[in-house]
C-alpha positions as CSV (number, residue, x, y, z in Angstrom):
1,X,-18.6,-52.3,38.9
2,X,-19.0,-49.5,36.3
3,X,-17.3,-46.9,38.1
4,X,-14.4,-49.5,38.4
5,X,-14.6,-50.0,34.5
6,X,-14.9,-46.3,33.5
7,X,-11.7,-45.4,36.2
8,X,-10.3,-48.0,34.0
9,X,-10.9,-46.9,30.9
10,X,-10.3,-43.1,31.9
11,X,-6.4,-44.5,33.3
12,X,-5.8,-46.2,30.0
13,X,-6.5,-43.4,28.1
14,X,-4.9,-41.3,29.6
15,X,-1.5,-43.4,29.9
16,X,-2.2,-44.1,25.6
17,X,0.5,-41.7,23.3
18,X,-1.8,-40.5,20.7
19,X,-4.5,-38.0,20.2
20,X,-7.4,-39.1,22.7
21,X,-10.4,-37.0,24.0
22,X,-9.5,-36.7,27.6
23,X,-5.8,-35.1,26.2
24,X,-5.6,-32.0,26.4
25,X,-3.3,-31.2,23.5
26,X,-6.5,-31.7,20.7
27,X,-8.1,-28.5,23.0
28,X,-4.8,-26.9,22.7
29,X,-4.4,-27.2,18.5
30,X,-8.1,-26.0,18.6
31,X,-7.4,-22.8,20.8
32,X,-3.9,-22.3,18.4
33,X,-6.2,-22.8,15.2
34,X,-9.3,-20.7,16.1
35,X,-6.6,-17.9,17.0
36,X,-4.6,-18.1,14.2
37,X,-8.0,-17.5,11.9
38,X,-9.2,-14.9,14.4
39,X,-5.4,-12.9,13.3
40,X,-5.7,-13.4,9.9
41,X,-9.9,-12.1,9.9
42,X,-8.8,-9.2,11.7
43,X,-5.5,-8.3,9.7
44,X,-7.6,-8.3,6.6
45,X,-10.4,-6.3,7.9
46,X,-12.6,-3.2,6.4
47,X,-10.5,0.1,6.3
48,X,-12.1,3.3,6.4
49,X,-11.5,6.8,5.6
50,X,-10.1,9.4,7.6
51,X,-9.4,13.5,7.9
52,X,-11.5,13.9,5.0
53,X,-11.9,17.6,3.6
54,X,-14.1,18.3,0.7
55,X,-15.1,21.3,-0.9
56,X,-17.9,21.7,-3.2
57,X,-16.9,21.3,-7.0
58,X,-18.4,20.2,-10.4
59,X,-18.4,16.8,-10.8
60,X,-15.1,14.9,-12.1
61,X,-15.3,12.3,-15.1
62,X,-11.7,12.5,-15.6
63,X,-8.5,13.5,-13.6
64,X,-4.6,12.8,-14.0
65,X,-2.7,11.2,-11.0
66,X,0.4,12.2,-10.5
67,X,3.0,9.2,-9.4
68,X,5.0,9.4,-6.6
69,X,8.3,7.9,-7.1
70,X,9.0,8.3,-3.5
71,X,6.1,5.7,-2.6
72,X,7.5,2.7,-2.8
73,X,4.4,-0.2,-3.1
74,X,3.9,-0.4,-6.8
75,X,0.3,-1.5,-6.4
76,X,-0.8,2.3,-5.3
77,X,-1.8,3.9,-8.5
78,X,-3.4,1.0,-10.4
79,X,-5.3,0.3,-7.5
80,X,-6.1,4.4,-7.3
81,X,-7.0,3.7,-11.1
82,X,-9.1,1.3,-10.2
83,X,-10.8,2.7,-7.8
84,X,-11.5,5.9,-9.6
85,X,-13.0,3.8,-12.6
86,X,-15.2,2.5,-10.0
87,X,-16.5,5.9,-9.6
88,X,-16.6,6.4,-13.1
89,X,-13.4,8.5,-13.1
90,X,-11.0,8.3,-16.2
91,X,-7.7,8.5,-14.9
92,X,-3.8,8.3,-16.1
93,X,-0.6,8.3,-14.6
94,X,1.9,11.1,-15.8
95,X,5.1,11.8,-14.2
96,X,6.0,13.9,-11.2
97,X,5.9,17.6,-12.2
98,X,4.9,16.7,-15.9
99,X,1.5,17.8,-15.3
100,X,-0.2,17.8,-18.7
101,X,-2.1,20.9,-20.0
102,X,-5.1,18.6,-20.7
103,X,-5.1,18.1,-17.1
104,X,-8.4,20.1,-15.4
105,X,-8.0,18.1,-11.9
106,X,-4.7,16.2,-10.2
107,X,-4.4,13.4,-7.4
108,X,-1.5,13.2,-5.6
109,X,-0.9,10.6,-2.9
110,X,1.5,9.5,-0.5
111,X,1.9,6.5,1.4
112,X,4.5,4.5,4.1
113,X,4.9,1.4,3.8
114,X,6.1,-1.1,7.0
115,X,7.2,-4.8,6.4
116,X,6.1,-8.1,8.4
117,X,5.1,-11.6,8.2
118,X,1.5,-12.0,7.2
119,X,-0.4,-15.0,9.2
120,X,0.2,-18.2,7.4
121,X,3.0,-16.8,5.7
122,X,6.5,-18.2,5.2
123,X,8.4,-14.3,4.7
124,X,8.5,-10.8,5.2
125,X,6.0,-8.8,2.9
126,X,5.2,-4.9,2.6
127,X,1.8,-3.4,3.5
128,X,0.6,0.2,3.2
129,X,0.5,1.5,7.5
130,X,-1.0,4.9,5.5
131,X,-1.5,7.1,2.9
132,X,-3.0,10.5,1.6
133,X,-4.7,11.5,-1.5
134,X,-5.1,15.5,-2.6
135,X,-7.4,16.1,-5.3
136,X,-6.6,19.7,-7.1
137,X,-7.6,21.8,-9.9
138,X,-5.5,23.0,-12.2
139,X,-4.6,25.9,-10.7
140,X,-3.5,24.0,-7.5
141,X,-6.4,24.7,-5.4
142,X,-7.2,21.8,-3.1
143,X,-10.4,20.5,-3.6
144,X,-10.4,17.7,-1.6
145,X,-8.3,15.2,0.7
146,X,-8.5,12.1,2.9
147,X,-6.4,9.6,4.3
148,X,-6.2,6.1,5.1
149,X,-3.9,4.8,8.8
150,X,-3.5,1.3,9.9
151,X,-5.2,1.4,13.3
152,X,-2.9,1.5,16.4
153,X,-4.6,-1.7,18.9
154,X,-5.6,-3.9,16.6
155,X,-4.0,-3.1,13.7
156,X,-7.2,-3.8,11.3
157,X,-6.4,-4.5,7.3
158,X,-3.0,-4.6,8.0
159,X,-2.4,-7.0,5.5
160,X,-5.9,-6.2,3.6
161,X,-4.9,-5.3,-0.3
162,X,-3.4,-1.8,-1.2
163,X,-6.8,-1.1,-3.4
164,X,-9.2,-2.2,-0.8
165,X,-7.7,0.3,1.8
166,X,-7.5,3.2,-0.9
167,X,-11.3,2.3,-1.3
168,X,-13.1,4.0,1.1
169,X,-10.4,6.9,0.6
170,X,-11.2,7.3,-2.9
171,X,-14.8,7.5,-2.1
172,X,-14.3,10.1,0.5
173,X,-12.1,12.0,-1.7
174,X,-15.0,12.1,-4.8
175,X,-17.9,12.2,-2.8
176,X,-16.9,13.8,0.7
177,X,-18.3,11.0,2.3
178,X,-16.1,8.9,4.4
179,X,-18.2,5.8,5.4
């Protein structure tokens, strides 16, 4: 008699329209939703530092960044700035080839830029795929350089913030260390 009542109960619903727990469209959302967070954690995640070079050199407290007109994501040099404060790193932004005299030690940087859809968005945004800082002295000697690049598979911090992937660039480029 209780098989006959759960056979019963299991026909009904099934045969019912709306969400119910033997459907399994409720799994399906679940499966969407836990990959759709899975992109987004991933597209946002940690960036690192690569093809550092660094040379020994006395320590910097202040250096003038040259911007790159060429670049075109306007959040690169603030978030360079930024960085470099971080470090305890005075830093300004003078135009390209206008290197000031005052100047002891010059960033450059360049960066491409791609455009896509970010996860949970509704249009097309840019995000830096990579870019390279050079630190020099004044007489144009490199000191040191490192680079950032969007990894190929998965394609991690693709749509992390221009100033968290110059982070671990910036530190490389200081302190030669690229974690």
């Amino acid at each position: 008699m209780q098989s006959v009542k759960f056979l019963a109960l299991t026909v009904v619903a099934i045969a019912l329209g709306g969400c119910s727990v033997i459907s399994p469209e409720p799994v399906l959302e679940l499966v969407k939703g836990a990959g759709a967070v899975a992109v987004s954690a991933i597209s946002t995640g940690p960036s690192s530092a690569k093809n550092t070079v660094y040379h020994e050199h006395k320590a910097l407290d202040r250096v003038c960044v040259e911007y790159n007109p060429l670049t075109p994501d306007p959040d690169i040099a603030p978030a360079l700035q930024a960085e470099l404060r971080n470090h305890e790193i005075d830093s300004r932004i003078y135009e390209e080839g206008g290197t000031p005299s005052s100047c002891h030690f010059r960033v450059t940087y360049t960066a491409d830029i791609e455009w896509g859809t970010p996860p949970f968005g509704s249009g097309y945004k840019s995000y830096i795929r990579d870019a390279t800082l050079t630190l020099r002295d004044e007489s144009g000697t490199v000191l040191s350089s490192s680079a950032y690049a969007l990894d190929g598979v998965f394609q991690m911090g693709k749509w992390a913030t221009s100033r968290s992937k110059l982070a671990p660039v910036v530190t490389a480029l200081v302190t030669g260390f690229d974690h």
